[in-house]
Backbone bond lengths (Angstrom), bond angles and torsions (degrees), N, CA, C in turn:
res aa  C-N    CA-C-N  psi(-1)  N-CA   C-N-CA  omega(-1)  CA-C   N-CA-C  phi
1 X - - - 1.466 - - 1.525 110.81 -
2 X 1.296 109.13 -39.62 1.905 123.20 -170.44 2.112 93.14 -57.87
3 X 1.628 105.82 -34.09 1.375 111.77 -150.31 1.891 98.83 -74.86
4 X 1.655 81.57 -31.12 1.888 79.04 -172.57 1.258 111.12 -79.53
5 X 1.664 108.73 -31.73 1.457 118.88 168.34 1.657 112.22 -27.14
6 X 0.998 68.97 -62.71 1.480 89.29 177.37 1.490 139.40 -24.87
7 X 1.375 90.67 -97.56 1.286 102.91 150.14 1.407 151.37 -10.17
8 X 2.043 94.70 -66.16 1.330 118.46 160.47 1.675 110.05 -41.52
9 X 1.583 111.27 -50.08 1.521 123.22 -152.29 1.510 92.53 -80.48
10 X 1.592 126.39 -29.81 1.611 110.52 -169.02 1.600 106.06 -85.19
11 X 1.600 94.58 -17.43 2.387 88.55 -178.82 1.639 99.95 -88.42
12 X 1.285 129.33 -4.56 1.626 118.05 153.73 1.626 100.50 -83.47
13 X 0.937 130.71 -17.08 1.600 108.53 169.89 1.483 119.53 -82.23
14 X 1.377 97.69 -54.12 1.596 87.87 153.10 1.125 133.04 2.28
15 X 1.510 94.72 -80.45 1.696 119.09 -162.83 1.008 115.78 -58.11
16 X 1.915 118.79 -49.87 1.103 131.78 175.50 1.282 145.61 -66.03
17 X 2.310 92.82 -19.82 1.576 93.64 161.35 1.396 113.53 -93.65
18 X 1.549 115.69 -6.34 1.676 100.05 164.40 1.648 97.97 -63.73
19 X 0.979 141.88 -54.31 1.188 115.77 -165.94 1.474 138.99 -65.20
20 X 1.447 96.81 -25.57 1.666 114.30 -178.02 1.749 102.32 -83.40
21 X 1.168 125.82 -14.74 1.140 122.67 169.87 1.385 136.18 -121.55
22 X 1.616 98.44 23.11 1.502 124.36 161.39 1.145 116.57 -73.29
23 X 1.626 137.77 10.64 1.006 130.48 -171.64 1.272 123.67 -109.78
24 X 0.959 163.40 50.89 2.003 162.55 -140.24 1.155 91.72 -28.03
25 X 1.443 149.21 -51.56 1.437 149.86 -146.28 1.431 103.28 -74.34
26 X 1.795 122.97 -33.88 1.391 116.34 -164.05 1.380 105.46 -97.32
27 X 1.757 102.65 128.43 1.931 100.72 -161.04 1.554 116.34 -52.51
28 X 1.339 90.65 163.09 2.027 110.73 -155.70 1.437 87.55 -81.40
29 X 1.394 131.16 -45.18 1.529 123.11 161.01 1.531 134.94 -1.57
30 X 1.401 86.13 -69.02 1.948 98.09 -174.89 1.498 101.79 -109.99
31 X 1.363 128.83 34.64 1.453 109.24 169.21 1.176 107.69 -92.69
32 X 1.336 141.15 7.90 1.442 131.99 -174.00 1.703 103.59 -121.90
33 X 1.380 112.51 12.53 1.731 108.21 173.98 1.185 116.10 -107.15
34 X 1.572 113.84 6.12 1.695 124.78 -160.75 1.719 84.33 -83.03
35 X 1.556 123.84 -52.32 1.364 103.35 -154.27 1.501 101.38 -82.28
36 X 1.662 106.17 -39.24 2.061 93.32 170.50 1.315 156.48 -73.16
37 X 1.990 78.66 -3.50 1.500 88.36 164.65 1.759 124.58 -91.77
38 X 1.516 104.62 -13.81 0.801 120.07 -171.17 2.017 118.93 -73.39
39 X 1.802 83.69 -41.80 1.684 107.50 -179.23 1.614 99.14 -68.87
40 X 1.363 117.19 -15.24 2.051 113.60 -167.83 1.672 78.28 -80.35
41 X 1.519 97.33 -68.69 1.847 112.98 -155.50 1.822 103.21 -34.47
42 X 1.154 118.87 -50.29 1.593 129.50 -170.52 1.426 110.82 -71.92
43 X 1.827 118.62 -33.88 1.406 122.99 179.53 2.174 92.96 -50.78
44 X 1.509 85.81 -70.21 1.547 121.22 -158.66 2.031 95.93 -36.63
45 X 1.325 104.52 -48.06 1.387 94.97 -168.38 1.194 120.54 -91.82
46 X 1.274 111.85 -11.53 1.898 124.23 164.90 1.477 93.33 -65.83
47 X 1.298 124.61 -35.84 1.395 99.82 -172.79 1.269 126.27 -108.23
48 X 1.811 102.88 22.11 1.522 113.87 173.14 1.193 128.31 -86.74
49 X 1.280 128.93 112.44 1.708 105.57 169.43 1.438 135.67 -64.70
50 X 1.512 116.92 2.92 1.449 133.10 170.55 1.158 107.03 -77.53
51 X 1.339 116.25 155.32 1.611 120.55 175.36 1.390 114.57 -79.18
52 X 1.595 106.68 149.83 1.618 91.61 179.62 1.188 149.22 -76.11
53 X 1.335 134.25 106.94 1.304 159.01 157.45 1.824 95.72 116.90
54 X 1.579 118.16 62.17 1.438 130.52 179.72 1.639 105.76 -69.39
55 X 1.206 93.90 -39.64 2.078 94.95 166.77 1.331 94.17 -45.68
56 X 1.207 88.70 -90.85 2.016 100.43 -154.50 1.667 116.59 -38.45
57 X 1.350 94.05 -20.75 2.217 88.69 -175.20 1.812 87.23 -77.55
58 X 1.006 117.05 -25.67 1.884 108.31 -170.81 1.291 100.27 -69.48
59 X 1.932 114.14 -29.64 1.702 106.24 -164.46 1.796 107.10 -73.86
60 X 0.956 107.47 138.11 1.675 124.59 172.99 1.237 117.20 -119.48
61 X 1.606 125.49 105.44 1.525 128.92 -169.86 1.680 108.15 -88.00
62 X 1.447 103.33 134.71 1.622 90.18 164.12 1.688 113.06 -71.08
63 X 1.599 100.44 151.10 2.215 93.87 176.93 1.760 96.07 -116.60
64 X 1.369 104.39 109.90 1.463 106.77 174.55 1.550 117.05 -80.92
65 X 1.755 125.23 -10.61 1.222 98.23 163.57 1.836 80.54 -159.65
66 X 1.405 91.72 -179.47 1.492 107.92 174.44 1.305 119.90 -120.34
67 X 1.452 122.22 151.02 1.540 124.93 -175.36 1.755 90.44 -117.56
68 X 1.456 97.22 152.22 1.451 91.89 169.27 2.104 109.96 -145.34
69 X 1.145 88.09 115.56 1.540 79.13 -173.56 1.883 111.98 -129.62
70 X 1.746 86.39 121.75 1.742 96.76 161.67 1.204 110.50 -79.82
71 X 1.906 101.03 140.83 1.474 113.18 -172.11 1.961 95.35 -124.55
72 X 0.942 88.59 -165.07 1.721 93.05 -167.83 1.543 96.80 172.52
73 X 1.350 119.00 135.09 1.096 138.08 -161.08 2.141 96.46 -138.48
74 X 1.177 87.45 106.12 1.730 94.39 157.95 1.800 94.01 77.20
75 X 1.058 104.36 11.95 1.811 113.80 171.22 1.878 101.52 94.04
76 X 1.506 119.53 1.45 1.310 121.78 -164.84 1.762 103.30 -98.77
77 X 1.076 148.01 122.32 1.340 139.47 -147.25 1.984 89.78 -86.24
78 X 1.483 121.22 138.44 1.029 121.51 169.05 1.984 107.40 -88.71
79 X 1.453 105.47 -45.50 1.549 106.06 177.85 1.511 92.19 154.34
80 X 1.275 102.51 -160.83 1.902 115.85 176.80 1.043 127.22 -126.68
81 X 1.417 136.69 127.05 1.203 137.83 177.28 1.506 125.82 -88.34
82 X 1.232 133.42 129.30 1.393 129.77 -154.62 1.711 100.16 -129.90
83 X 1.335 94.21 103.62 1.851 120.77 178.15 1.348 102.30 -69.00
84 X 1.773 115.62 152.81 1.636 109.64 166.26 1.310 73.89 -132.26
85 X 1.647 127.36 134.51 1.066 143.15 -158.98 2.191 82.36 -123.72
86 X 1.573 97.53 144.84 1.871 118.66 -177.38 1.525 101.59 -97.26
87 X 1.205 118.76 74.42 1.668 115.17 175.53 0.894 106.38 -60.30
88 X 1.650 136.83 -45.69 1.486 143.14 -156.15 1.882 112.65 -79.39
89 X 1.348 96.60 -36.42 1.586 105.68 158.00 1.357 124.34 -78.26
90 X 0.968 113.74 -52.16 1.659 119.25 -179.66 1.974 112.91 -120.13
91 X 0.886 126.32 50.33 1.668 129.22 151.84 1.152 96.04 -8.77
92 X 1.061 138.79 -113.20 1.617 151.82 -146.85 1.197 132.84 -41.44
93 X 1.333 84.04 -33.93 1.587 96.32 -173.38 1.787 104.03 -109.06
94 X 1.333 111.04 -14.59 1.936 108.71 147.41 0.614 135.60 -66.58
95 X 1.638 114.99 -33.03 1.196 131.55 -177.10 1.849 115.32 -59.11
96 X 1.500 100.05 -47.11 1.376 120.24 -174.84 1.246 99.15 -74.84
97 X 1.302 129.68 -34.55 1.610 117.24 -172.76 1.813 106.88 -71.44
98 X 1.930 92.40 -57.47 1.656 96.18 176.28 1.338 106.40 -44.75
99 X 1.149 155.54 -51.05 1.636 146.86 -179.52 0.970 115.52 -30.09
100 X 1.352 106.14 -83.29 1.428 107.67 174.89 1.643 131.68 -60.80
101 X 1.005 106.90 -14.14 1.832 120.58 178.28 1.193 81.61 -88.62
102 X 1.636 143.07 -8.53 1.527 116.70 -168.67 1.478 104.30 -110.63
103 X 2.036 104.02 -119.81 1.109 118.89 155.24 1.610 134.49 -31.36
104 X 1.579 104.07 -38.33 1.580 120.93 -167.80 1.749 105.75 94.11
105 X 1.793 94.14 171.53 1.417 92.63 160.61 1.317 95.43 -142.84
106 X 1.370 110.02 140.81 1.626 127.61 -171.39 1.517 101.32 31.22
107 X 1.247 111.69 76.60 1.995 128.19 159.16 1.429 102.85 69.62
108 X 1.668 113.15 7.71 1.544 103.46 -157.25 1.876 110.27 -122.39
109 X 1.538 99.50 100.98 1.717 112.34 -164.70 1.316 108.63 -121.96
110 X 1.064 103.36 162.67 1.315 118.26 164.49 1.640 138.74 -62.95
111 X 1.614 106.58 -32.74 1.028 126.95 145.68 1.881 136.83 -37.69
112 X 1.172 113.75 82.99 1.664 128.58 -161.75 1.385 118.27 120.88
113 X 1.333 112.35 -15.83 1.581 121.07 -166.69 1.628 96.91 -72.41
114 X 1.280 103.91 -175.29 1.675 121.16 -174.17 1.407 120.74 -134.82
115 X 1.138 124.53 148.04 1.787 122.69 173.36 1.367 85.36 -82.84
116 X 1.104 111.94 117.34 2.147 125.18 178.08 1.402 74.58 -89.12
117 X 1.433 140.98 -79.09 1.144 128.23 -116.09 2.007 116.38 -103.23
118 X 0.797 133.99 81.55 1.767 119.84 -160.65 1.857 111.91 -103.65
119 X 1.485 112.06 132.06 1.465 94.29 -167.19 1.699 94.16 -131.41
120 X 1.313 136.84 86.77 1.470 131.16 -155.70 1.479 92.58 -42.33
121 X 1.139 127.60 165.20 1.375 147.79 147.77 1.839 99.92 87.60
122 X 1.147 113.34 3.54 1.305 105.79 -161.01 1.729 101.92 -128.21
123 X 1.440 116.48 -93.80 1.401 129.95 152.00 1.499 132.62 -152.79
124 X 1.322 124.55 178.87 1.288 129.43 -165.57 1.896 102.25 -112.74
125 X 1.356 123.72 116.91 1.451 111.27 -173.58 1.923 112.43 -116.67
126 X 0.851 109.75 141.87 1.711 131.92 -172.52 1.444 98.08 -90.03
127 X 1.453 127.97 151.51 1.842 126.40 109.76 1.246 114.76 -140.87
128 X 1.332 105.05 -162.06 1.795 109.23 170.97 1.458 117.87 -55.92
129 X 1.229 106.60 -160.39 1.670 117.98 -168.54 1.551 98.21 -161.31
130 X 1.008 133.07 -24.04 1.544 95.79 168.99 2.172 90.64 -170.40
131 X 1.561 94.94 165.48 1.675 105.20 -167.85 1.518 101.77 -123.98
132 X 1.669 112.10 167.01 1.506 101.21 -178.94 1.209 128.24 -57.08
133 X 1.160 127.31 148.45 1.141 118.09 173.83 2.019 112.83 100.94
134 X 1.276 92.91 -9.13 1.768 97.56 169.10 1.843 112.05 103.44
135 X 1.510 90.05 -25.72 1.734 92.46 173.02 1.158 125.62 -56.80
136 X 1.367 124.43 148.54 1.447 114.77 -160.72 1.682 84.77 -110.73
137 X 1.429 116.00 154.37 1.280 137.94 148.26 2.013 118.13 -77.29
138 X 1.243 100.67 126.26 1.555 107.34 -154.73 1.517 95.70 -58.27
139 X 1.478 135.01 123.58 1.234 110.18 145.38 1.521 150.90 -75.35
140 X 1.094 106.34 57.92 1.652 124.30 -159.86 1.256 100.17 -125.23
141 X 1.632 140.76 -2.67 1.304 104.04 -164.73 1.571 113.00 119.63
142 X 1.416 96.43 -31.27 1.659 80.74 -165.61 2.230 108.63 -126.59
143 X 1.520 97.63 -1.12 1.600 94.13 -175.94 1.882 99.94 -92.88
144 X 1.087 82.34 148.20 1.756 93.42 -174.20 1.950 116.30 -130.24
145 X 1.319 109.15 132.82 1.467 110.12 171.76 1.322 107.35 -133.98
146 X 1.298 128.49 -175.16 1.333 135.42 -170.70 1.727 112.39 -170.63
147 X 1.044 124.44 148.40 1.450 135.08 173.77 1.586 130.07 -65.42
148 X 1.320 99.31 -19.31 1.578 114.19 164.58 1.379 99.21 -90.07
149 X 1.216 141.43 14.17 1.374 121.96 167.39 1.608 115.01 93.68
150 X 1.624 106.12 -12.72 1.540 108.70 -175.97 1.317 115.79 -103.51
151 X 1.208 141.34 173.56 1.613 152.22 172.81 1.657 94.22 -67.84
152 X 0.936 147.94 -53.08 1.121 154.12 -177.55 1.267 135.88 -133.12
153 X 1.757 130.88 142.76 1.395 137.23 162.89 1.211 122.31 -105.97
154 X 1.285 114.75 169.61 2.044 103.99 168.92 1.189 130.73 -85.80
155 X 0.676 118.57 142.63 1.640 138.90 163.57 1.823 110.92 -7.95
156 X 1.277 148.93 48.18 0.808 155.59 -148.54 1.686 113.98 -30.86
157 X 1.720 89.91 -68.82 1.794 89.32 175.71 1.405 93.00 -155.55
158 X 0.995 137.97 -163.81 1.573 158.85 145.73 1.600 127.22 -125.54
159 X 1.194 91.43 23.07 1.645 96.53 154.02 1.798 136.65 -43.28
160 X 0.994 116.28 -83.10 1.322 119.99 165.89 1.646 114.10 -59.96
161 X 1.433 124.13 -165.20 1.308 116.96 -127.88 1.634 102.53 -167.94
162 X 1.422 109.28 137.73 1.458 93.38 163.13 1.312 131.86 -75.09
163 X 0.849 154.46 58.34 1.469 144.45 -123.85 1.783 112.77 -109.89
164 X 1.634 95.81 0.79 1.650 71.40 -163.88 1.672 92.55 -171.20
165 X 1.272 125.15 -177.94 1.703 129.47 159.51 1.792 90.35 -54.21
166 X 1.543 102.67 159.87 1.170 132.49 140.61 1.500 99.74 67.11
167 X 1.449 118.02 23.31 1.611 116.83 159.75 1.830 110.78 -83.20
168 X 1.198 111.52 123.41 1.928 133.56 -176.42 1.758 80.54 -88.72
169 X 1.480 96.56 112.79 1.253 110.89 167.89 1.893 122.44 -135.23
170 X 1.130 138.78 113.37 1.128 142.24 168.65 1.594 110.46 -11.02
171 X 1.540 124.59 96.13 1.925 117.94 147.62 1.772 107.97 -63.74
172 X 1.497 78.05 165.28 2.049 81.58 -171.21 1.771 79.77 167.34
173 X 1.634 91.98 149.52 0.823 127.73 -179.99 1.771 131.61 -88.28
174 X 1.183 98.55 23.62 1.390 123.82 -164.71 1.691 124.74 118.78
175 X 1.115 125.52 -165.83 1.246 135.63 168.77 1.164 112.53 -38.21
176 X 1.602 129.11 115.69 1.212 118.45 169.63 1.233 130.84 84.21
177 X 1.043 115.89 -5.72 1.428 133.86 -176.26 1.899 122.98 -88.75
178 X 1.280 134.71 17.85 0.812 135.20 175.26 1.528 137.43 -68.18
179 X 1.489 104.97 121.85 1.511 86.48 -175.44 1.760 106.81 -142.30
180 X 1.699 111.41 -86.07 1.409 97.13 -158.63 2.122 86.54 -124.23
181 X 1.470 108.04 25.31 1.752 101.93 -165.12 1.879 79.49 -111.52
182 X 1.788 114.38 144.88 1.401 107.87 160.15 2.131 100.42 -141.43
183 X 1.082 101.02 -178.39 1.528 117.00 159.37 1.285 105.28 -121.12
184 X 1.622 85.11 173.04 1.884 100.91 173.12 2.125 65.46 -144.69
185 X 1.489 86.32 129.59 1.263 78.82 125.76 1.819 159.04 -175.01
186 X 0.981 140.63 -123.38 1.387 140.31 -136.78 1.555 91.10 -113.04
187 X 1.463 136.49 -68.61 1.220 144.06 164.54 1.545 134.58 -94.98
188 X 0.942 118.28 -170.74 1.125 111.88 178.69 1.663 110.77 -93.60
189 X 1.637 111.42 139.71 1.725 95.26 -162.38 2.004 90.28 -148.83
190 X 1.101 86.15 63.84 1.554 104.31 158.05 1.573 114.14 -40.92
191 X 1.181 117.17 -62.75 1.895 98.84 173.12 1.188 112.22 -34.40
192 X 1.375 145.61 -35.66 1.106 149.63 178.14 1.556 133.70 -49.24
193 X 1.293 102.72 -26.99 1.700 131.63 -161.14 1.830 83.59 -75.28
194 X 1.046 94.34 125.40 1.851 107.45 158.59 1.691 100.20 90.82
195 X 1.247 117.54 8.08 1.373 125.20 -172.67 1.776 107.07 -110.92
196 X 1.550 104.95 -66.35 0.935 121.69 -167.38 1.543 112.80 -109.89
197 X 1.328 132.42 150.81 1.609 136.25 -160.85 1.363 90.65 -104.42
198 X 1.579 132.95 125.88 1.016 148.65 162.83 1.771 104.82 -91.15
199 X 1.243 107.35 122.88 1.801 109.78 174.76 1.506 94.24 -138.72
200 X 1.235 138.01 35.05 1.991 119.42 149.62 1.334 87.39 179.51
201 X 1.344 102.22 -167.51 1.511 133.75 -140.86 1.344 98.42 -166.69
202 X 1.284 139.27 142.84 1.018 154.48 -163.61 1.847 91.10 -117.77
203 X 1.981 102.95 133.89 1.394 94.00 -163.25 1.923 87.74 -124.84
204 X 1.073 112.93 -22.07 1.512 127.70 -169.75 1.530 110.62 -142.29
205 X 1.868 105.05 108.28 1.567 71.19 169.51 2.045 87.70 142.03
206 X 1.356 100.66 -20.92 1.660 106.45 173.44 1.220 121.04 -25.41
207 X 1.528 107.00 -49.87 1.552 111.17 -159.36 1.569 125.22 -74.90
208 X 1.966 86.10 -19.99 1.647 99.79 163.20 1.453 126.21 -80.21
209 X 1.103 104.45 -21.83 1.662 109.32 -164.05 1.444 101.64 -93.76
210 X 2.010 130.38 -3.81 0.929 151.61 113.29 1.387 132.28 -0.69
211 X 1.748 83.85 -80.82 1.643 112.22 -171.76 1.909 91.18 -52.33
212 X 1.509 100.86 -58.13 1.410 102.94 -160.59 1.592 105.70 -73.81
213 X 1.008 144.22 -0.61 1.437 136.23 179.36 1.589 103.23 -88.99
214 X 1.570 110.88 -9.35 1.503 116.00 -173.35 1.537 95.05 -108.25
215 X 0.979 123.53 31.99 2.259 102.95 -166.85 1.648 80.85 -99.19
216 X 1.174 106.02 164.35 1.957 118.37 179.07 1.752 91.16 -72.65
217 X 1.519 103.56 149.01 1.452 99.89 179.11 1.704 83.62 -147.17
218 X 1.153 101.16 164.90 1.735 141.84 174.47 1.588 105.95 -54.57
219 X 1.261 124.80 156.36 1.439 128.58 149.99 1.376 126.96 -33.08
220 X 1.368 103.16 -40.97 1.244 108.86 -174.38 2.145 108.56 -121.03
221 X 1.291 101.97 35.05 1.613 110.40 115.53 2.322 74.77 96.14
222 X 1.395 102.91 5.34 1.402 105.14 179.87 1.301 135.42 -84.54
223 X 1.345 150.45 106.96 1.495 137.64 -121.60 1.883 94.37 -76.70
224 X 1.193 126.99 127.76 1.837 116.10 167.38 1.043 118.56 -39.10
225 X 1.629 111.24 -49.05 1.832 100.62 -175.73 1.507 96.64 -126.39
226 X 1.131 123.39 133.62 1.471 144.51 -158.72 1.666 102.36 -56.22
227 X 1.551 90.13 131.72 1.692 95.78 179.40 1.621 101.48 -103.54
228 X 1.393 123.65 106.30 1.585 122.74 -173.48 1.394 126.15 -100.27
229 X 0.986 119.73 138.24 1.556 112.32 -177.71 1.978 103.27 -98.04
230 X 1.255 101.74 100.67 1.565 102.30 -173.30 1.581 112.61 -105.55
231 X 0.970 108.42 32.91 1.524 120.84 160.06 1.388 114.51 -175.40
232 X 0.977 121.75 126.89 1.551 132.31 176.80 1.581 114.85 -126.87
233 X 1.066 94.44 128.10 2.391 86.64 166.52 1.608 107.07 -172.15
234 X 1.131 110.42 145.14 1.735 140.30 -177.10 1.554 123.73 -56.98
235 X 1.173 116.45 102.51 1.548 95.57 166.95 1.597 128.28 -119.34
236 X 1.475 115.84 108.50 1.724 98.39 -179.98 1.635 127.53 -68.39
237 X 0.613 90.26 126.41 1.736 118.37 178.07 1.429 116.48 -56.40
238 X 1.290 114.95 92.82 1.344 127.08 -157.83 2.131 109.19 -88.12
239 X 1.040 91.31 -50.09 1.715 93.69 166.81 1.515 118.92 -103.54
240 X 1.357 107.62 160.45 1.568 116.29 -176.48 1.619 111.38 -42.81
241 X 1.431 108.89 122.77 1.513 112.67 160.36 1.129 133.61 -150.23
242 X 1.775 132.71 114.33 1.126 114.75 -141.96 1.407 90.82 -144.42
243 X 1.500 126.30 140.96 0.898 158.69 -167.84 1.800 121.31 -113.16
244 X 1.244 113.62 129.28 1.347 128.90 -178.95 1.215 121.89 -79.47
245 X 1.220 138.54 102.04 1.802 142.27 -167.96 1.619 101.31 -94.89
246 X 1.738 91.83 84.63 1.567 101.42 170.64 1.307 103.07 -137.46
């Protein structure tokens, strides 16, 4: 039974990394760990007698602040999604997100930008929109900024986990590469774990990040009529609040 299990579970992966890696935009790095990490993860838990992912429902993150962003698709408002961003786990890399989801750094926010990238079943991805001097940062996937002033930071930690819908996790182009591109996303995407820096969880706000994982998109994975985030802003989190990464 475990064998057909099986089976069944590796021709939906299949399917799903032809699709998640039909895209030129998503780095050439990690397109070849989607199907082996996927074929370990499915061996490992067919042959667990624990339930799946019984760690992670026990883990409880502290959320040191909140992002909150209205989006609007085709100029029609979809609603707002409300991030609890892990300062206490990941500093650095909140820090850099809250910036730009906040105040900005040098004119450069989150506020006007677009989900360039949408892949149903998978996730919905954000970045900036433009650098000093008038240059735009590509929205495809591949332009990068950072809060220290550089194209990129490191990899903070790999603590937390994909575990579920609606984990805000760092895009990057490999090792080290972090800057102003992220996901949220849609399922749970375990190949991911040890790749990419997860810092929040989406606590309010599902039904949009939904709406938008369903809008018609392009060949190359780009929403037709622009999904915008036209208001964005920061809130620190003054009393205990802690959130379950399942």
């Amino acid at each position: 039974m475990k064998s057909i299990l099986l089976c069944l579970c590796l021709f939906v992966v299949v399917a799903n990394a032809k699709q998640i890696t039909s895209s030129k935009n998503w780095p050439a790095q990690i397109r070849n760990r989607y199907l082996r990490a996927l074929k370990i993860s499915l061996k490992n838990r067919l042959n667990s007698k624990l339930p799946l992912n019984e760690q992670q429902r026990e883990t409880k993150v502290d959320v040191t602040h909140k992002v909150y962003f209205d989006v609007s698709s085709g100029g029609k408002p979809l609603g707002t999604i409300v991030i609890g961003l892990f300062g206490k786990v990941v500093p650095k890399t909140v820090s850099n997100f809250a910036t730009f989801a906040g105040e900005g750094y040098k004119s450069m926010k989150f506020e006007g930008t677009k989900f360039h990238r949408v892949i149903k079943d998978f996730m919905i991805q954000g970045s900036l929109s433009s650098l000093p001097g008038g240059d735009i940062v590509a929205q495809d996937g591949t332009g990068s900024i950072s809060i220290n002033g550089d194209k990129y930071f490191d990899d903070e930690n790999f603590v937390l986990k994909h575990t579920g819908p609606g984990i805000l996790s760092m895009a990057n182009a490999g090792k080290n590469t972090n800057g102003c591109q992220f996901f949220i996303t849609t399922v749970a995407t375990p190949w991911l774990d040890g790749h990419h820096v997860v810092f929040g969880k989406v606590l309010q706000g599902m039904d949009v990040v939904n709406t938008i994982e369903n809008v018609k998109t392009t060949p190359e994975d780009k929403p037709v009529n622009d999904v915008v985030i036209t208001r964005s802003f920061v809130e620190e989190v003054k009393e205990k609040l802690q959130v379950k990464m399942d």
